[in-house]
N, C-alpha and C positions, 0 to 999 in steps of 0.2 A: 737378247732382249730381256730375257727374266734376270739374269746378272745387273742388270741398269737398273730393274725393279728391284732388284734385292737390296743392292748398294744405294739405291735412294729411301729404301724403305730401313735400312740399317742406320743412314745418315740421319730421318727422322728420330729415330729411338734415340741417336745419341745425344742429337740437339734437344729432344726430352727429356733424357737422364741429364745431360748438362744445367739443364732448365730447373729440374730438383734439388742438384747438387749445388746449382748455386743461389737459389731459395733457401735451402738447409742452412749453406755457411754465411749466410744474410742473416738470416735468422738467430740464428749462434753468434755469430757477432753483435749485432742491436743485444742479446740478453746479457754479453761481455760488458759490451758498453756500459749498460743498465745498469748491470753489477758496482763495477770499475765506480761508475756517478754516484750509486747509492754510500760506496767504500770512502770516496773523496769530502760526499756531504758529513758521514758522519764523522771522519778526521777533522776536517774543517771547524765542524761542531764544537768538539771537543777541543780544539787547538782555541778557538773561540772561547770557548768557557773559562779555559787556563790565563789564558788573556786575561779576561775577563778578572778572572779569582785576583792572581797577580796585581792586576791596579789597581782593585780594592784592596789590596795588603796594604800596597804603596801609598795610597790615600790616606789610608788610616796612619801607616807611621807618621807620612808628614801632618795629618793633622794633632796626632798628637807631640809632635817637635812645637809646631806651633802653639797648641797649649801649653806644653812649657814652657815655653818663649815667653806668652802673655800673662801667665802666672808669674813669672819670674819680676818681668812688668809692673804688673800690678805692686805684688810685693814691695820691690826696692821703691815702687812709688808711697804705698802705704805705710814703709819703717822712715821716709823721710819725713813725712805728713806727722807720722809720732813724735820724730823727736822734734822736729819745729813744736809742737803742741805741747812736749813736753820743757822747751824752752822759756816758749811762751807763759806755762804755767809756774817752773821755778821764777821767773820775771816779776809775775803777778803773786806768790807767797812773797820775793822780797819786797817786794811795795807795800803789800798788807803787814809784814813786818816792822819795817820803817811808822809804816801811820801807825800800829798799833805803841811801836816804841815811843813817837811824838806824843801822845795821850798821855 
């Protein structure tokens, strides 16, 4: 009879000890975890930022291709506006010529 006390008193302790040990590796796991999440966020983070950095690069080159572009634009629009202006004005010297020669 005390062997059947013993062995269920022995069986108690180990489903005790069981009961710690696997509180402990719960525990230790959940701070894994934790860990692991906080590791992941600030990778993420950072992978985020680079991202981030990179399309403002790329923004900015192509906004400046497109400034070139509309400068370029402009220009060839602004050297043909001249030389019309400038036709125009030899146009108007030779007429002022002429009347000036009819006088």
């Amino acid at each position: 009879m005390r062997s059947m006390i013993d062995e269920i008193a022995q069986a108690e302790e180990k489903a005790n000890q069981l009961k710690q040990d696997a509180g402990a590796t719960a525990r230790e796991l959940m701070q894994q975890a934790r860990q692991k999440a906080e590791e992941m966020q600030t990778r993420i983070g950072e992978e985020e930022r680079e991202k981030t950095r990179l399309a403002l690069e790329k923004a900015e080159a192509d906004g400046k291709i497109l400034v070139a572009a509309i400068e370029k634009q402009i220009g060839d629009e602004a050297s043909q506006q001249c030389e019309k202006a400038r036709q125009k004005m030899d146009d108007a010297i030779q007429l002022l010529l002429e009347k000036v020669q009819e006088i």
